[in-house]
N, C-alpha and C positions, 0 to 999 in steps of 0.2 A: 504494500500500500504506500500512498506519497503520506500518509499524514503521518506527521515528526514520531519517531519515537516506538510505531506498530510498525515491526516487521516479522514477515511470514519466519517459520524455523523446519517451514518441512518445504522444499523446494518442488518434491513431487506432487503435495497436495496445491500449492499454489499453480505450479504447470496445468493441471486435473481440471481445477476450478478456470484460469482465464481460457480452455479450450471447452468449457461446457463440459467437462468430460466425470467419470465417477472416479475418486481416487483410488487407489490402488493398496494391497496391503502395506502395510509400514511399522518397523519397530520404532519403536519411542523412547522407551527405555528400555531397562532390562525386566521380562516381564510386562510389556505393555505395549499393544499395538493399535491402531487403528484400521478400518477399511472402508471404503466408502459400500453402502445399502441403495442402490439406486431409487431414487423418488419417483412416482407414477405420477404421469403429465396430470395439469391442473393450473388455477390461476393461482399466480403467487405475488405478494409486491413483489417488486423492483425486479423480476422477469423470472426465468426459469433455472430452478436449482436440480444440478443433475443428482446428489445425493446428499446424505445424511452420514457424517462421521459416528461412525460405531465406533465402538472401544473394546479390547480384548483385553483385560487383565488378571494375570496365575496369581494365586497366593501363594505360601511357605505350605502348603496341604495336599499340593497337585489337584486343586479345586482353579475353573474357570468362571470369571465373571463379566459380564455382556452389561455395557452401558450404553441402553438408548440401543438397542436391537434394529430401530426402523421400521420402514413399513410393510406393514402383511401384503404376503405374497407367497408362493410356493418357488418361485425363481428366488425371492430372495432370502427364504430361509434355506433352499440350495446356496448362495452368494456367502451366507455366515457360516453354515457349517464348513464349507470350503476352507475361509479363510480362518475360520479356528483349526481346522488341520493341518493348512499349512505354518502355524503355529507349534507343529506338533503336539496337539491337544486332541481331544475327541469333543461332540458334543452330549455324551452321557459325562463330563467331566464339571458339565457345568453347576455352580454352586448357586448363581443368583443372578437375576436380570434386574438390574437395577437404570429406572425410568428417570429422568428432568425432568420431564413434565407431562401434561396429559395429550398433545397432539399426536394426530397418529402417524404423523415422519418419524417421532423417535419412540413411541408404545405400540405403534400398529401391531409390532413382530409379536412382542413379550406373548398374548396370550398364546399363539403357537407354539413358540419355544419352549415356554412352562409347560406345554401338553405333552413338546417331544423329550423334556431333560428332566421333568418334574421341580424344577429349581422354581425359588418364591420370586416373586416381583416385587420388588422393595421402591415405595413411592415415600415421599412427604405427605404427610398425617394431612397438609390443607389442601392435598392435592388431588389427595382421596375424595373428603369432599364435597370438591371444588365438582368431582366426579359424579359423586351422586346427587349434587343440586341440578347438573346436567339431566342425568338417569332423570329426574324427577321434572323435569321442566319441560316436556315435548314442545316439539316445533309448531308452532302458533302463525298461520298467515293472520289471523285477527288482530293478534298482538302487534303484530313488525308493523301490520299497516298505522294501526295508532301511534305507534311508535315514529313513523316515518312522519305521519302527520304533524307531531309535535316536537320534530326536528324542522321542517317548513317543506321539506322536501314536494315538488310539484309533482303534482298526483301524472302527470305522462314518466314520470321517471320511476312512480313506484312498481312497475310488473319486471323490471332488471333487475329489480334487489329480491321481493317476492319470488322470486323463481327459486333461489339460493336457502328457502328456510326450506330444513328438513336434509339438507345436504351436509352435515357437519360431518370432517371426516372422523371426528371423534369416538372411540369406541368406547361409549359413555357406562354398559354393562360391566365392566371390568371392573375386578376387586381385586384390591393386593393382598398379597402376605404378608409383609413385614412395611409396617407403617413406621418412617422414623421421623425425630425433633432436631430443631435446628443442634449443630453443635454433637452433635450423635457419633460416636464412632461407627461404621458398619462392619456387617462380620465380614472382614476379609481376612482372613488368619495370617502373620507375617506386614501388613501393611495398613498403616495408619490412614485410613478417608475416611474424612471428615466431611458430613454434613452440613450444605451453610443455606441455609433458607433464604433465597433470593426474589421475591414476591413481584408483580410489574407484569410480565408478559403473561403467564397466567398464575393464579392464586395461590400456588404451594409450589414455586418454583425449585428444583432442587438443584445446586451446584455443589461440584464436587474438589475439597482441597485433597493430593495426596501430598501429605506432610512432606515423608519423606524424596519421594521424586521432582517436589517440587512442582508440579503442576496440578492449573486448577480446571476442571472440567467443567466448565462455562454453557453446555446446552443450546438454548436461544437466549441465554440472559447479556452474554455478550459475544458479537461477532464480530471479525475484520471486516466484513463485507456487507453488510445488511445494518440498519438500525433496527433492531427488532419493534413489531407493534407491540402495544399493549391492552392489556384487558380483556385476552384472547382467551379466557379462559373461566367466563361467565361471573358475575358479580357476586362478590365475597360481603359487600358492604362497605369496602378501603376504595380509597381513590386509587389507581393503579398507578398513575403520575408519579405521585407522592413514593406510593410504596417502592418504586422502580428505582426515582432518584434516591432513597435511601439506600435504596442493596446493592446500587454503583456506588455509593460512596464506602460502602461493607467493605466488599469485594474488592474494591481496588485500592482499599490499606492490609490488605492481608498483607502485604509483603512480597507475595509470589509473583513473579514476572510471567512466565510461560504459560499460558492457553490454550486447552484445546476444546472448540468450539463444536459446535453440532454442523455448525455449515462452515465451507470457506476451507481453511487452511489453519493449521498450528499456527501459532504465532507468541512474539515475545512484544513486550510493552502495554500489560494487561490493565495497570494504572493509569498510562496513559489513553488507552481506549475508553475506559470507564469513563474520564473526561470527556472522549470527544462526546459519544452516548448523551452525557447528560447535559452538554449544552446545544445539542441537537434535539431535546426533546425542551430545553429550556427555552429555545428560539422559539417555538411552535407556540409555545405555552406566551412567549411575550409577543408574537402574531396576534394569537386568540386576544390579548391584554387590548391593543391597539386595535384590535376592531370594535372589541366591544366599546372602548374609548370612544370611537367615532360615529357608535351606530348601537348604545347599547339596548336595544328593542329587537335588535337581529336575532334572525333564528340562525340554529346549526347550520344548515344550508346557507343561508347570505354568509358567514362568518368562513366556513368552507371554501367556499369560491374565490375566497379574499389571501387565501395563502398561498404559501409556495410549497408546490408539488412536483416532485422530482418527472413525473411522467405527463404534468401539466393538467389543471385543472381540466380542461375542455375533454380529454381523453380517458379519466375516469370514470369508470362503466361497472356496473355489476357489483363484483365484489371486491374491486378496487374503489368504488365509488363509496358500497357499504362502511368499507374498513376506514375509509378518510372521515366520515360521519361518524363514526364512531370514536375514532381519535380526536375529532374535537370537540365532539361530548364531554371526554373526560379532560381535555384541556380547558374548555369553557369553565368546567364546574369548578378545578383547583381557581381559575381566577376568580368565581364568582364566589369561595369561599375563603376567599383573601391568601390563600395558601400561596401562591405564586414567587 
């Protein structure tokens, strides 16, 4: 990347990523690999991501652990067990599939995995749920429509967004094994990870420090390449904003430098990424400031139109369009509750 300070530390996932491509297996450390779980097309901001960094980590037990498996597939639970044997592992070795979050780029796989290894899926206790307030909330065209209504949103725009409820790829049935709290050791026998509860993109965000390795398994909470949305993961009752800026200020005084994201590439200058993050969500937030300043009777849509959009106002559509209305829902409300 050009911005000061973040640069990639795996040369192959960087290559991977600027060709579109899935990256390739990779050691990391001793004991720790990555490979990329190819993504199945779909919209995504800021355009098409060819995979999802899975992580392959042994402990001191000859047990194997899978973080963020990816997405269900039968090609790609062929892709993982592959790349766990080329590992020299097997996949009845597997000890735990342990999830970041509840999207189904990095949970799709877990329930197949846990059917073929019996090993538990270990999420964050808010992540859970964040899961079952999902399970529990069915998809509502009645709702979204009021909803859109009282965003201001003009009724010829609402059958693009209305097509999209009921589409979540979320596999909201899903129950863990092992619920952990922030600050939690897991059971990796021989290696210290640490649980750090990173809340903002969805509500029981899990990131992962290994002490000793030195790096911190970052999910969607921070990328090189993406600024992650937020609030992606149905409303807990916290502003997401808020909670996001706080877990980038967490996160990027741990002390650890090196990164490994869920998308993108490894990378080192994880402090300084944390910064960029939170004054790229702080502009938005002081955008929202200044329009509601100039126009404060504007609904979410006037306020909307009013920013800057990396793929341009005029061109957001669907669920590009949904996800921008949504992001400035919860930028509006921090400014409207003085939080800003």
């Amino acid at each position: 990347m050009s911005s000061s300070g973040v640069v990639a530390s795996s040369a192959l996932q960087e290559a991977a990523w600027n060709a579109g491509a899935v990256a390739p297996l990779e050691l990391v450390r001793d004991g720790i690999w990555t490979v990329g779980i190819p993504m199945p097309p779909g919209p995504t901001p800021g355009g098409r991501i060819p995979c999802t960094l899975t992580s392959v980590v042994t402990d001191d037990a000859g047990g194997v652990h899978v973080v963020d498996p990816g997405s269900d597939s039968d090609e790609n639970l062929g892709v993982l067990t592959a790349a766990i044997a080329a590992t020299g592992h097997r996949l009845d070795q597997v000890r735990s599939i342990i999830v970041t979050h509840l999207h189904h780029d990095h949970l799709g796989l877990a329930e197949r995995l846990r059917s073929a290894t019996g090993a538990p899926i270990v999420l964050h206790r808010a992540e859970q749920a964040a899961l079952d307030r999902l399970a529990a909330d069915r998809p509502d065209v009645a709702a979204e429509r009021t909803r859109l209504t009282a965003w201001g949103v003009p009724v010829e725009r609402h059958p693009e967004i209305l097509t999209l409820v009921g589409r979540s790829a979320t596999p909201v049935s899903l129950q863990a094994d092992v619920l952990v709290d922030d600050a939690q050791l897991l059971d990796v026998p021989g290696r210290r990870m640490r649980a750090v509860h990173t809340p903002g993109h969805t509500p029981g965000h899990l990131s992962l420090v290994d002490v000793d390795a030195r790096l911190v398994f970052t999910g969607d909470h921070v990328s090189p390449v993406l600024h992650p949305g937020l609030g992606l993961g149905g409303d807990d009752g916290n502003n997401p904003v808020l909670q996001y800026q706080r877990s980038l200020r967490r996160l990027g005084g741990l002390g650890v430098d090196e990164a490994m994201p869920g998308h993108g590439y490894r990378f080192t200058g994880l402090a300084q990424r944390c910064v960029e993050h939170a004054r790229h969500h702080q502009q938005r937030t002081d955008e929202v400031l200044d329009a509601l300043a100039a126009s404060p009777e504007a609904s979410i849509f006037e306020i909307a139109s009013r920013l800057t959009w990396s793929a341009g106002w005029e061109k957001l559509a669907g669920f590009s369009l949904r996800s921008a209305l949504q992001q400035t829902a919860m930028h509006a409300d921090t400014v409207r509750t003085g939080s800003a």
